[in-house]
The first five atom37 places (N, CA, C, CB, O) and aatype in JSON, in Angstrom:
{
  "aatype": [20, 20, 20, 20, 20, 20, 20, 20, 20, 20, 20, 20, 20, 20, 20, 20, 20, 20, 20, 20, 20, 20, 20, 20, 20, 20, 20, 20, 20, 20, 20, 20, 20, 20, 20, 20, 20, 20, 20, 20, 20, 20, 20, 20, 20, 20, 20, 20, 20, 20, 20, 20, 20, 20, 20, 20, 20, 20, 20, 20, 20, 20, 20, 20, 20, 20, 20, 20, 20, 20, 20, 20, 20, 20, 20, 20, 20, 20, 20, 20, 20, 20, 20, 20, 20, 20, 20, 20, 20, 20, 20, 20, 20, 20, 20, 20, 20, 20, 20, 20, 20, 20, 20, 20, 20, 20, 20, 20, 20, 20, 20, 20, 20, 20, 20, 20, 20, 20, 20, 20, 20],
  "atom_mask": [
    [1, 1, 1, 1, 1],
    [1, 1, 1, 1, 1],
    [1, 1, 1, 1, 1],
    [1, 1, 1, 1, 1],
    [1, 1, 1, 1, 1],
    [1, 1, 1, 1, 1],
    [1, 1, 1, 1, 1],
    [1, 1, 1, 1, 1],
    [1, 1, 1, 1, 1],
    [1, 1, 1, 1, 1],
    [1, 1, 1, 1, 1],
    [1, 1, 1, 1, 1],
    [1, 1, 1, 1, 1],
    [1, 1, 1, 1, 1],
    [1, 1, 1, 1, 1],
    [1, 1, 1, 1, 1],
    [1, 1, 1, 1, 1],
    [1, 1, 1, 1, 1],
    [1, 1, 1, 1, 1],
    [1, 1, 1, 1, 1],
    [1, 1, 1, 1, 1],
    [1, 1, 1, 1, 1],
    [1, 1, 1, 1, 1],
    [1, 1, 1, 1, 1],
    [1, 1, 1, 1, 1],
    [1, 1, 1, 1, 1],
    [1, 1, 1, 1, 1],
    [1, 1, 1, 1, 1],
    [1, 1, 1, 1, 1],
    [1, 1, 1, 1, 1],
    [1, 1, 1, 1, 1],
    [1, 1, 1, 1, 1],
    [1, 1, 1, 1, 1],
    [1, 1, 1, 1, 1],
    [1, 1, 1, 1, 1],
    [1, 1, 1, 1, 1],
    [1, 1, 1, 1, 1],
    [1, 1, 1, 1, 1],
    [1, 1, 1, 1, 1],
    [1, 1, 1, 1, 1],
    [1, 1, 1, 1, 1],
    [1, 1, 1, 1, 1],
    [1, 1, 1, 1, 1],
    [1, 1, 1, 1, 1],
    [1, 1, 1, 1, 1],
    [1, 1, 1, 1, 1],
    [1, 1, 1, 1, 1],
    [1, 1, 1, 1, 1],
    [1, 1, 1, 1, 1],
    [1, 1, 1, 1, 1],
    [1, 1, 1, 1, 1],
    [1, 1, 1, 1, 1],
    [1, 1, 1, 1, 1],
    [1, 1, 1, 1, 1],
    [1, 1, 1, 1, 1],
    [1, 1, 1, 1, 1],
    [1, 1, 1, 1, 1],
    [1, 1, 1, 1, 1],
    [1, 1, 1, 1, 1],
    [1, 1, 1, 1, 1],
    [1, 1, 1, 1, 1],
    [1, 1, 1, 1, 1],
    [1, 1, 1, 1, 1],
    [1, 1, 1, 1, 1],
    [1, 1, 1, 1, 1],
    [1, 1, 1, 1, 1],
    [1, 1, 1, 1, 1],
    [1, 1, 1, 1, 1],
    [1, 1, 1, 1, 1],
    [1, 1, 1, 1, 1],
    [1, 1, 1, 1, 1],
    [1, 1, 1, 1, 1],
    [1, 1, 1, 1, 1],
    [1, 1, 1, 1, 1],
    [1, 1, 1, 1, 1],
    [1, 1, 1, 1, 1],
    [1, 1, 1, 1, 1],
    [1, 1, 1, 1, 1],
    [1, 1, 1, 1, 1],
    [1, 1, 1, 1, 1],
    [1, 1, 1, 1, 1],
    [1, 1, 1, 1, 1],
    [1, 1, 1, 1, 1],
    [1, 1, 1, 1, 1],
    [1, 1, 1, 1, 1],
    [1, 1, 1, 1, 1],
    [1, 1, 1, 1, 1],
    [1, 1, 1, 1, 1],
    [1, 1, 1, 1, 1],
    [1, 1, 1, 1, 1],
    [1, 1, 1, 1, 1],
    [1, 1, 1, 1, 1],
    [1, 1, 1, 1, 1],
    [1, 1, 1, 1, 1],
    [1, 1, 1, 1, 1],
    [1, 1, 1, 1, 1],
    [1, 1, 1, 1, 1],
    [1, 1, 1, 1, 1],
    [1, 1, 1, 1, 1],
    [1, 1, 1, 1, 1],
    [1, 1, 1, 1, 1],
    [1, 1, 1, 1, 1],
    [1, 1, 1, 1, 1],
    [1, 1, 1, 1, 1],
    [1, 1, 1, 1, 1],
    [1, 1, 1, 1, 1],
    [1, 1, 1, 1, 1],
    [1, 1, 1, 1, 1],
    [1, 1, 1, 1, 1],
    [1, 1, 1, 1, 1],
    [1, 1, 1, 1, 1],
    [1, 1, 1, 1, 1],
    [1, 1, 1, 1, 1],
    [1, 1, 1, 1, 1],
    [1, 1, 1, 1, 1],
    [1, 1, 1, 1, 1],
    [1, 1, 1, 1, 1],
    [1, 1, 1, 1, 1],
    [1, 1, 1, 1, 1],
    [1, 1, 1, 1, 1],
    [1, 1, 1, 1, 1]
  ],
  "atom_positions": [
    [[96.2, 92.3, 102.15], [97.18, 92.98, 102.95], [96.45, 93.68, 104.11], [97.99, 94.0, 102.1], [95.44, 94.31, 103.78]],
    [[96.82, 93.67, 105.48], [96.08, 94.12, 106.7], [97.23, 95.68, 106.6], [96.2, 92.75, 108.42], [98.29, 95.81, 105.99]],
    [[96.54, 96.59, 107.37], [96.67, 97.7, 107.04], [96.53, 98.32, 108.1], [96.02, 98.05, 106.14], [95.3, 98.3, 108.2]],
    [[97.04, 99.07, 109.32], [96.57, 99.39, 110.0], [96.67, 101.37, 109.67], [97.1, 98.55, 111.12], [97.53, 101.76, 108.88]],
    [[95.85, 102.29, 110.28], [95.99, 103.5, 109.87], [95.52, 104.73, 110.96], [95.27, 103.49, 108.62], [94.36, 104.99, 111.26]],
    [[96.6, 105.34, 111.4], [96.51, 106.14, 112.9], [95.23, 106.95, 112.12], [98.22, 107.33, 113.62], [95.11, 107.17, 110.91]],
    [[94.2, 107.35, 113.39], [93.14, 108.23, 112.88], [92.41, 109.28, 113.87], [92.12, 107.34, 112.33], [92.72, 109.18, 115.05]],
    [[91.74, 109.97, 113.62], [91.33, 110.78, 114.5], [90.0, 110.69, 114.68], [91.68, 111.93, 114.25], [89.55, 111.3, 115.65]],
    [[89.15, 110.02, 113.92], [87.97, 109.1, 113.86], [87.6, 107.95, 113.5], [87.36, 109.44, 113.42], [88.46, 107.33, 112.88]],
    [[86.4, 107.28, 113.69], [86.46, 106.14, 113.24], [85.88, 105.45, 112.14], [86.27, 105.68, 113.99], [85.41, 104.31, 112.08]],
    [[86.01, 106.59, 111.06], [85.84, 106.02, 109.75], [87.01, 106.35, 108.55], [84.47, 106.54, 109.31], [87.87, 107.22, 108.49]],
    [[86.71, 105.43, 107.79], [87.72, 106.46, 106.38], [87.45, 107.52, 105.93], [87.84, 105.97, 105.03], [88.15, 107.97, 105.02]],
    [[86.03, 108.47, 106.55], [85.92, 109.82, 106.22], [86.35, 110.61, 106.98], [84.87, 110.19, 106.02], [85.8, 111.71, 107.0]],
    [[87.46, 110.37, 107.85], [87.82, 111.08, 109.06], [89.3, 111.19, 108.28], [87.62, 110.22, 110.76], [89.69, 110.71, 107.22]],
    [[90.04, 112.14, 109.42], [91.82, 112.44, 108.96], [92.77, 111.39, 109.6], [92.49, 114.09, 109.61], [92.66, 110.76, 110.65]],
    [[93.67, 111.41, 108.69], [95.06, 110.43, 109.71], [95.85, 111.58, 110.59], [96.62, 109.49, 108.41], [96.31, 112.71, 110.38]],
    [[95.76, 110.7, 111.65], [95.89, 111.25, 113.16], [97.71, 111.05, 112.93], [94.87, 110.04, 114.75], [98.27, 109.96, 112.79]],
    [[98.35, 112.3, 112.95], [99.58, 112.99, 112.59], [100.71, 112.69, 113.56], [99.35, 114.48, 112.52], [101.87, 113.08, 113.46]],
    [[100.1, 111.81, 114.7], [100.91, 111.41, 116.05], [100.53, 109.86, 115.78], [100.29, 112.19, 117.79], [99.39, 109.59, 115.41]],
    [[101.65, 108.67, 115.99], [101.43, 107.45, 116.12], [101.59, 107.32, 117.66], [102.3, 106.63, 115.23], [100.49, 107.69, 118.09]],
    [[102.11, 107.09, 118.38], [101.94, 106.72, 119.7], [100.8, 107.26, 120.15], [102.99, 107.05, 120.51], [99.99, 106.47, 120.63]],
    [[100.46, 108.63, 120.12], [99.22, 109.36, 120.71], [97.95, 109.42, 119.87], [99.59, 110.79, 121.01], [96.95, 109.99, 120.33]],
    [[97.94, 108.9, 118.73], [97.06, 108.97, 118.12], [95.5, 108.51, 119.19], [97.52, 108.14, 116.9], [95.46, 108.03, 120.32]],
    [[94.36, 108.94, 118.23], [93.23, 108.71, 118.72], [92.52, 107.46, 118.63], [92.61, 109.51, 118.32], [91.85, 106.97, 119.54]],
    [[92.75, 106.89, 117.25], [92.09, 105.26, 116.84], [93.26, 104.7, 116.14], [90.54, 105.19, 115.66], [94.16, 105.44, 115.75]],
    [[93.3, 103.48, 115.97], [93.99, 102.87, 114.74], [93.08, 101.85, 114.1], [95.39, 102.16, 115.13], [92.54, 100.94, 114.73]],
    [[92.91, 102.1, 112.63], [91.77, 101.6, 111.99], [92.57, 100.38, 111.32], [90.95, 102.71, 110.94], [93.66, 100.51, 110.75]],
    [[91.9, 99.2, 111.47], [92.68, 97.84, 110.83], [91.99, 98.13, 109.43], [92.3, 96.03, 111.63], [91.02, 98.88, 109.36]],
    [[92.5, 97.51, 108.37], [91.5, 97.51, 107.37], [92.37, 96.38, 106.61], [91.12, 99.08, 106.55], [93.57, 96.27, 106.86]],
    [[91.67, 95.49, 105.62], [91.89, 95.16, 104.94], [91.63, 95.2, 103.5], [91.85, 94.67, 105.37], [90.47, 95.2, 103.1]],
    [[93.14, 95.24, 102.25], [93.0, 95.54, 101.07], [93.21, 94.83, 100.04], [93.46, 96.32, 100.93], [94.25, 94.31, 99.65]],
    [[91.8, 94.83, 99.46], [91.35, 93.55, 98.22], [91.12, 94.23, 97.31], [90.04, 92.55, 98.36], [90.58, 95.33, 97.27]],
    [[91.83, 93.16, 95.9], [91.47, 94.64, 94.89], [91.25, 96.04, 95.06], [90.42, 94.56, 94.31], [90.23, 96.7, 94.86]],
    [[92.54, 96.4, 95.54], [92.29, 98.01, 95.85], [91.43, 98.13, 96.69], [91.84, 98.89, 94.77], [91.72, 99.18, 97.26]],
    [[90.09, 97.49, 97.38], [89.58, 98.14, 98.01], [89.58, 98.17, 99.79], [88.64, 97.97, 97.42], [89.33, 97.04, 100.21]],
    [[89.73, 98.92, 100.61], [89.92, 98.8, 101.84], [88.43, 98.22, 102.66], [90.47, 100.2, 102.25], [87.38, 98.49, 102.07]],
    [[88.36, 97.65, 103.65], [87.47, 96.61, 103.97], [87.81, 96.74, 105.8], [87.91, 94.94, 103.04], [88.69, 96.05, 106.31]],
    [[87.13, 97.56, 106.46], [87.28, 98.08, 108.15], [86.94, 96.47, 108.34], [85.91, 99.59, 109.04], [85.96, 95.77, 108.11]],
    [[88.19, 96.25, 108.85], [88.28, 95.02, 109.96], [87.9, 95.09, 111.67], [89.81, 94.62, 109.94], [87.16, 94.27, 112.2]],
    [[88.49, 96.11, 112.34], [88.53, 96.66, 113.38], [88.97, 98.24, 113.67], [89.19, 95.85, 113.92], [90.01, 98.73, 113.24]],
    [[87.89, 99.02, 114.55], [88.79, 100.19, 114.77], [89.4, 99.88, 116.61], [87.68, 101.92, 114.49], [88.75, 99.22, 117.42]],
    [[90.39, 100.37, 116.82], [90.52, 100.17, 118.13], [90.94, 101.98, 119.02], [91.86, 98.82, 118.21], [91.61, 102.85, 118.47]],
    [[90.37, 102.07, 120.33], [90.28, 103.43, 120.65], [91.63, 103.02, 121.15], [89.03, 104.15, 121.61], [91.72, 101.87, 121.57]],
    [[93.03, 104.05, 121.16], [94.22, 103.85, 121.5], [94.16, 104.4, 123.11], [95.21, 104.57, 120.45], [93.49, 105.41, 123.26]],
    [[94.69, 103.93, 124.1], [94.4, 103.97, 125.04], [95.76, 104.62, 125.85], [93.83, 102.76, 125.27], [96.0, 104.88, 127.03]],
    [[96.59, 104.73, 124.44], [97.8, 105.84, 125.01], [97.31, 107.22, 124.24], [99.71, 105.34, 124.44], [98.1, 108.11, 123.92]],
    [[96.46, 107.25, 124.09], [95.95, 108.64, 123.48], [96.1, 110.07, 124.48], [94.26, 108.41, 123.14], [96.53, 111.09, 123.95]],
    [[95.81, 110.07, 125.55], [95.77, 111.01, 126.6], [96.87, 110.92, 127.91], [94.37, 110.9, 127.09], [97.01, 111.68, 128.87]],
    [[97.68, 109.53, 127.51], [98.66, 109.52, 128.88], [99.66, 110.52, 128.71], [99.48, 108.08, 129.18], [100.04, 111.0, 127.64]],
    [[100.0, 110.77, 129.75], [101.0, 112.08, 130.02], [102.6, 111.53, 130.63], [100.15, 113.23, 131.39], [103.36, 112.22, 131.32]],
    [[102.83, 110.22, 130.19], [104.01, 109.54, 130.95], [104.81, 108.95, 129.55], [103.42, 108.17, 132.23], [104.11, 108.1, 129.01]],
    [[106.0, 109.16, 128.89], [106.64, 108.0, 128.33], [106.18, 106.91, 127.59], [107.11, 107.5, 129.12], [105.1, 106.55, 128.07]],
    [[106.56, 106.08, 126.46], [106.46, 104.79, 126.63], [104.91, 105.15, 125.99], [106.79, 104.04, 128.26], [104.32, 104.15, 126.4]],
    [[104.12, 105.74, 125.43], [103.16, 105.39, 124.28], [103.43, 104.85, 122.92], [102.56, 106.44, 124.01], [102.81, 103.94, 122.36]],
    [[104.5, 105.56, 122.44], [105.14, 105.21, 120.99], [104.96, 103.45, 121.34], [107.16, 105.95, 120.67], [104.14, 102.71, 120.81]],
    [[105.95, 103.08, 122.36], [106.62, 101.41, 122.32], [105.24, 100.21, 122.31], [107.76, 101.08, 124.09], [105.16, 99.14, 121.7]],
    [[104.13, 100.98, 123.36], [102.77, 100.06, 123.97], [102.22, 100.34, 122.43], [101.56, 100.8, 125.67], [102.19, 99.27, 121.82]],
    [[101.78, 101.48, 121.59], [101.04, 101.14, 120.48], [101.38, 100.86, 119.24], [100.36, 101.85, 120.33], [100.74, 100.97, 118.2]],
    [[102.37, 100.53, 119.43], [103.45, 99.35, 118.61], [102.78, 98.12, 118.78], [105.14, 99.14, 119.28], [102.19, 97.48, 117.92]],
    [[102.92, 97.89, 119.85], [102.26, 96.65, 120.28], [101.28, 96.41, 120.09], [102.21, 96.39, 121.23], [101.06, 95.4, 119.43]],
    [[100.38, 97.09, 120.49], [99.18, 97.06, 120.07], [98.85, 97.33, 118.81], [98.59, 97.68, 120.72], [97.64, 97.34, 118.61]],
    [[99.6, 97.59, 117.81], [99.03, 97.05, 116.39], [100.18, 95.93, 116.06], [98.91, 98.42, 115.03], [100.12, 95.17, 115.09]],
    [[100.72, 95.95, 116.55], [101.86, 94.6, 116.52], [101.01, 93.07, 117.02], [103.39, 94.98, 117.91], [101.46, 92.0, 116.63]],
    [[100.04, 93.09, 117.71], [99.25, 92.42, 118.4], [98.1, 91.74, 117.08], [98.63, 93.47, 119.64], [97.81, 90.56, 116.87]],
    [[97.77, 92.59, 116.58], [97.1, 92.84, 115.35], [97.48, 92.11, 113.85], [97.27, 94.23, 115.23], [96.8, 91.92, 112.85]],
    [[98.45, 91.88, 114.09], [99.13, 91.2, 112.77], [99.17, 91.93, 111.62], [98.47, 89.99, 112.33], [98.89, 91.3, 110.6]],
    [[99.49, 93.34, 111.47], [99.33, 93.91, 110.16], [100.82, 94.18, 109.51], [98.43, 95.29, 110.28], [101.86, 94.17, 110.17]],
    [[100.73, 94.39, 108.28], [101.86, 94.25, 107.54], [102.36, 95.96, 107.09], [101.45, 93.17, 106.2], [103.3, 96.29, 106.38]],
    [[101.7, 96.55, 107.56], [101.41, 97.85, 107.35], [101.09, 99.18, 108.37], [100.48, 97.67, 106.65], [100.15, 99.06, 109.16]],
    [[101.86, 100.43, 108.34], [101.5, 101.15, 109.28], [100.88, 102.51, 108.52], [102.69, 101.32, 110.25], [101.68, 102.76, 107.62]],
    [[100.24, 103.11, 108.51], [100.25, 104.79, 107.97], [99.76, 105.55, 109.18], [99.11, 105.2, 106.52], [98.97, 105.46, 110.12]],
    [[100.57, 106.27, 108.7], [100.86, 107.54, 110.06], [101.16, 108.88, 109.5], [102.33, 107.19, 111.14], [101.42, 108.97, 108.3]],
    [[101.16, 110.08, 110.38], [101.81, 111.27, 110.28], [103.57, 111.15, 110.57], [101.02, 112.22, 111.34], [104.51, 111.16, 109.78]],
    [[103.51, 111.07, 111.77], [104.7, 111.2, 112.21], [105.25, 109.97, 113.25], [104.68, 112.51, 112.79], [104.46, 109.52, 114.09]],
    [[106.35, 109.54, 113.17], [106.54, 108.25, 114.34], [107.93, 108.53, 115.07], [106.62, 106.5, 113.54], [108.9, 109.11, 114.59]],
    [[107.79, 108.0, 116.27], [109.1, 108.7, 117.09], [110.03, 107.36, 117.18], [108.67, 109.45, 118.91], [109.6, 106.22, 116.99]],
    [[111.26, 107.65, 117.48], [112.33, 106.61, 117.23], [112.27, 105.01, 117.92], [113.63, 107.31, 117.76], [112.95, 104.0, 117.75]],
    [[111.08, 105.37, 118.79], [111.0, 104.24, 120.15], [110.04, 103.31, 119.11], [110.06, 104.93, 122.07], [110.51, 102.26, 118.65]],
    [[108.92, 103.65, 118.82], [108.01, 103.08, 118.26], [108.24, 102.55, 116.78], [107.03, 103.9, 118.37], [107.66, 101.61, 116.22]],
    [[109.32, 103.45, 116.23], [109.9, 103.43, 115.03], [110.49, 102.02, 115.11], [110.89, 104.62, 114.77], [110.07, 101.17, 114.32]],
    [[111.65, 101.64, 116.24], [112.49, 100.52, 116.29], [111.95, 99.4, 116.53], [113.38, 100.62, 117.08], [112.35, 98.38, 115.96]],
    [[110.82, 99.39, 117.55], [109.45, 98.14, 117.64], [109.02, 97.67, 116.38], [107.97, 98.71, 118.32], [109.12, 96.52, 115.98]],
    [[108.5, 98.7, 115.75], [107.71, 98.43, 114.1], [108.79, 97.55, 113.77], [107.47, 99.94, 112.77], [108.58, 96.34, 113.69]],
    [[109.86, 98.01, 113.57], [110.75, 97.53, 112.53], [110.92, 95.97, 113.0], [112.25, 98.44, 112.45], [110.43, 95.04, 112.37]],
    [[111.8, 95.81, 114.36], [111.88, 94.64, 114.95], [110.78, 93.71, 114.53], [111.92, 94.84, 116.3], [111.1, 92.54, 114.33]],
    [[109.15, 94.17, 114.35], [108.09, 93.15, 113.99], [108.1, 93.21, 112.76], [106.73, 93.31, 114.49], [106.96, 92.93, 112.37]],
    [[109.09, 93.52, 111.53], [108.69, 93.75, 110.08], [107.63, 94.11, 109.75], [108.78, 92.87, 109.38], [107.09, 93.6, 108.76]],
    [[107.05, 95.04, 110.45], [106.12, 96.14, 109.79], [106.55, 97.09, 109.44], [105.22, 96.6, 110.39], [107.1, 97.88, 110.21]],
    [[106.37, 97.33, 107.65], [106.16, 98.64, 107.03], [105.71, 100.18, 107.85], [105.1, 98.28, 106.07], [105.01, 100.23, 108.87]],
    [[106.19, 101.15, 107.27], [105.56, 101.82, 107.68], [105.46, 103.32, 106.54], [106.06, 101.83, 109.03], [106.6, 103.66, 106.21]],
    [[104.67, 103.96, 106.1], [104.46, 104.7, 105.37], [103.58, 106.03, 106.09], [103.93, 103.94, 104.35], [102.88, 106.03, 107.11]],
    [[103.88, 107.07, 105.2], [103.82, 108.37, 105.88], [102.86, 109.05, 104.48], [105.63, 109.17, 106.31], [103.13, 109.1, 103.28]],
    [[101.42, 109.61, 105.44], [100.18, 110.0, 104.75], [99.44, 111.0, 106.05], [99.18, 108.44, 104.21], [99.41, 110.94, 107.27]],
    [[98.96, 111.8, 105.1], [97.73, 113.17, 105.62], [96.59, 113.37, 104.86], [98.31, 114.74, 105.56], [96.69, 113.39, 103.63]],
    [[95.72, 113.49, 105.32], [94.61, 114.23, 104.98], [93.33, 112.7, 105.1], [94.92, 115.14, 103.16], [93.43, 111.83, 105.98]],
    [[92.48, 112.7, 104.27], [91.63, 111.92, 104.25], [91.92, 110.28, 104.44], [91.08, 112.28, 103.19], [92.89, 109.72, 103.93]],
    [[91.22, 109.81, 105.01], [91.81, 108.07, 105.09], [91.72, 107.26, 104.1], [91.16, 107.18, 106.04], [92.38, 106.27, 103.77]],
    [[90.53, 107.96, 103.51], [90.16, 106.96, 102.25], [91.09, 107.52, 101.09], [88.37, 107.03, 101.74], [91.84, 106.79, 100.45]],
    [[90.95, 109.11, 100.83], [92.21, 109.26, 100.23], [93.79, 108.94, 100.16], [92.19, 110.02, 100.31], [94.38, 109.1, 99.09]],
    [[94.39, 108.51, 101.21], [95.41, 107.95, 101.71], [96.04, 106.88, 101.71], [95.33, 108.03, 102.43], [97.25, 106.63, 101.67]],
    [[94.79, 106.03, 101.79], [94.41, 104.47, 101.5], [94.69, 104.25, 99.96], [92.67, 104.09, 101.85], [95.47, 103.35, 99.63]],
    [[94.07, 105.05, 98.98], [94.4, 104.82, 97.34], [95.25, 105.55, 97.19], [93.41, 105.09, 96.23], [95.49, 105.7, 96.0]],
    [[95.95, 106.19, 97.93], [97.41, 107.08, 96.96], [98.01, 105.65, 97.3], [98.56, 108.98, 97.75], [98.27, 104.98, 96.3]],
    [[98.35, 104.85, 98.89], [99.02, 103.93, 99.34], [99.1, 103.15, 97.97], [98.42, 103.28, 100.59], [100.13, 103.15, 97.29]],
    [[97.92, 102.47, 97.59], [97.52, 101.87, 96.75], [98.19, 101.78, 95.41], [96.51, 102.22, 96.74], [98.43, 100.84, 94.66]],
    [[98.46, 103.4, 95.35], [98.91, 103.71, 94.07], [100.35, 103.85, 94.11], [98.28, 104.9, 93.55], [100.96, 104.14, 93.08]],
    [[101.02, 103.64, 95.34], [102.32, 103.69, 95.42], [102.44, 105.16, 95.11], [103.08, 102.68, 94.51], [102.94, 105.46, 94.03]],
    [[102.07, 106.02, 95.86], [102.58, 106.96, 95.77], [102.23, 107.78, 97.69], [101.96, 107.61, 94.24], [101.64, 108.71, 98.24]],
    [[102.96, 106.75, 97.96], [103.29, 107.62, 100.08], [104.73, 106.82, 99.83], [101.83, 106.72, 102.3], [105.12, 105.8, 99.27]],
    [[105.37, 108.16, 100.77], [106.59, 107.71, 101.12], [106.73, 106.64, 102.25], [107.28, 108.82, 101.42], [106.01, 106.56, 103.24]],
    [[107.79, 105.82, 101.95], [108.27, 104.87, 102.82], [108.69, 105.79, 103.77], [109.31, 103.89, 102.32], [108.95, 106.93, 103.39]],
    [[108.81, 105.42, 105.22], [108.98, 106.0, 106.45], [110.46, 104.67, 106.65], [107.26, 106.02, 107.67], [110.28, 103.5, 106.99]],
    [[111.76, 105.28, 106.33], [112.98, 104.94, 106.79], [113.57, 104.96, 108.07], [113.62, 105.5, 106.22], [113.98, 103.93, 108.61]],
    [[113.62, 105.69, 108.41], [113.81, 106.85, 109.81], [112.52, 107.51, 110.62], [114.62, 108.29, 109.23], [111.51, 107.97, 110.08]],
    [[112.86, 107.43, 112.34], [112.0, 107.81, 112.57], [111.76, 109.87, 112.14], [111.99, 107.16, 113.91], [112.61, 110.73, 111.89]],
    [[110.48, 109.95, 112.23], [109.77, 111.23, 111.7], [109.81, 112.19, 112.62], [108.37, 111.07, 111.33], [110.06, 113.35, 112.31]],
    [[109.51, 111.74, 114.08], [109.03, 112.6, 114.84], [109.85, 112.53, 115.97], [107.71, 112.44, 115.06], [110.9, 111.9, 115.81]],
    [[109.6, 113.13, 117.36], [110.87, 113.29, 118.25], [110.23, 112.29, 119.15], [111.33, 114.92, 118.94], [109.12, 111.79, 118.99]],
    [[111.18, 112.05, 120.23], [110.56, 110.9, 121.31], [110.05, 111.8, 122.27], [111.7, 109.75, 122.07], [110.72, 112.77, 122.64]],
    [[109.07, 111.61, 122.64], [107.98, 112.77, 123.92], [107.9, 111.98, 124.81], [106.23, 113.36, 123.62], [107.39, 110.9, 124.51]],
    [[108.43, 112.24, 126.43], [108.32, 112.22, 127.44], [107.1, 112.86, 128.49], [109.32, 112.51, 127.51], [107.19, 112.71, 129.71]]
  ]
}
């Protein structure tokens, strides 16, 4: 299962980055027997824009990616409706990546139904 996971660094010893459109990295990983396996990190390049329209572009850009999977803090309605349109999951996690990664694992993060967060202009 490809996995992608908003972050604020670029390892699994770093935190999940609590903003999906603005986030700082999104870490691909892949999960085998439980274990997660860094495929790619990519630096998000809507991280610092000050205009609209980040949520929808880093959609895409893990939409681009082929993953079946999102974890995030929070996701706003724009980026929310992209995910969905590409049947990507999306699940809602804090604190450690690697910790986050095995609760996922363990089925215990909430499914993300609705978007979380507000749309920022």
């Amino acid at each position: 299962m490809k996995v992608c996971i908003t972050s604020e660094g670029e390892t699994l010893d770093d935190q999940v980055d609590v903003r999906f459109g603005r986030c700082l990295y999104f870490i691909i990983v892949e999960i085998e027997d439980n274990i997660p396996k860094i495929l790619k990190v990519i630096s998000n390049p809507n991280s610092d824009i000050g205009r609209g329209g980040a949520g929808i572009s880093s959609a895409e850009i893990v939409g681009n990616e082929g993953v079946d999977v999102i974890i995030t803090g929070n996701i706003g309605p724009r980026a929310f409706n992209v995910l969905k349109q590409l049947n990507i999951e999306i699940y809602q996690g804090k604190g450690k990546i690697r910790d986050v990664i095995q609760r996922f694992v363990k089925g215990e993060l909430p499914k993300v139904e609705s978007p979380t967060g507000p749309m920022l202009r």
